[in-house]
N, C-alpha and C positions, 0 to 999 in steps of 0.2 A: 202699958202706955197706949193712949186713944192712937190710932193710925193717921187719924185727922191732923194732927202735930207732927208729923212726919212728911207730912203733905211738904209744906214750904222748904223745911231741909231739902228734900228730896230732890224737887224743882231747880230749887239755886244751883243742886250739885249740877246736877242735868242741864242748866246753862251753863255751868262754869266750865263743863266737858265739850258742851258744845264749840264754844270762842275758842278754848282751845285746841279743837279738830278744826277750827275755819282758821287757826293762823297756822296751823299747819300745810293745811291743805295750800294755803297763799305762799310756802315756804313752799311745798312742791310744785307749785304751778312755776314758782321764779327759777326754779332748778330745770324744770321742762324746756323752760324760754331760754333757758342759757345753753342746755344740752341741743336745742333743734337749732338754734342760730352757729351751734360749732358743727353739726352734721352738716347743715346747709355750706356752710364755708369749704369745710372737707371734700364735698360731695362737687363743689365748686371748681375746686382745685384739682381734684382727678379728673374730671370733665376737661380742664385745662391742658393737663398734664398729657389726655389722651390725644387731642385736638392737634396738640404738638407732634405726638408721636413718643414721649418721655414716660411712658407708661408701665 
């Protein structure tokens, strides 16, 4: 088989892996933004908690 016709296979796979690693990556980044927004809250609340004296 010429390698030449493997070319276009190839490529499509290699974007198709790609879209794939970017809506991943956009699934991690949303998991990031939810995990720093519950630190922050946390980190909030102990700050409170200490402020108080309920520590």
């Amino acid at each position: 088989m010429d390698d030449k016709n493997l070319y276009p296979a190839m490529i499509g796979k290699l974007r198709e892996m790609l879209a794939d690693s970017t809506v991943q990556i956009a699934a991690l980044q949303a998991q990031i933004d939810i995990l720093a927004k519950e630190n922050q809250r946390l980190t909030d609340q102990l700050n409170k908690d200490d402020d108080n004296g309920n520590a």
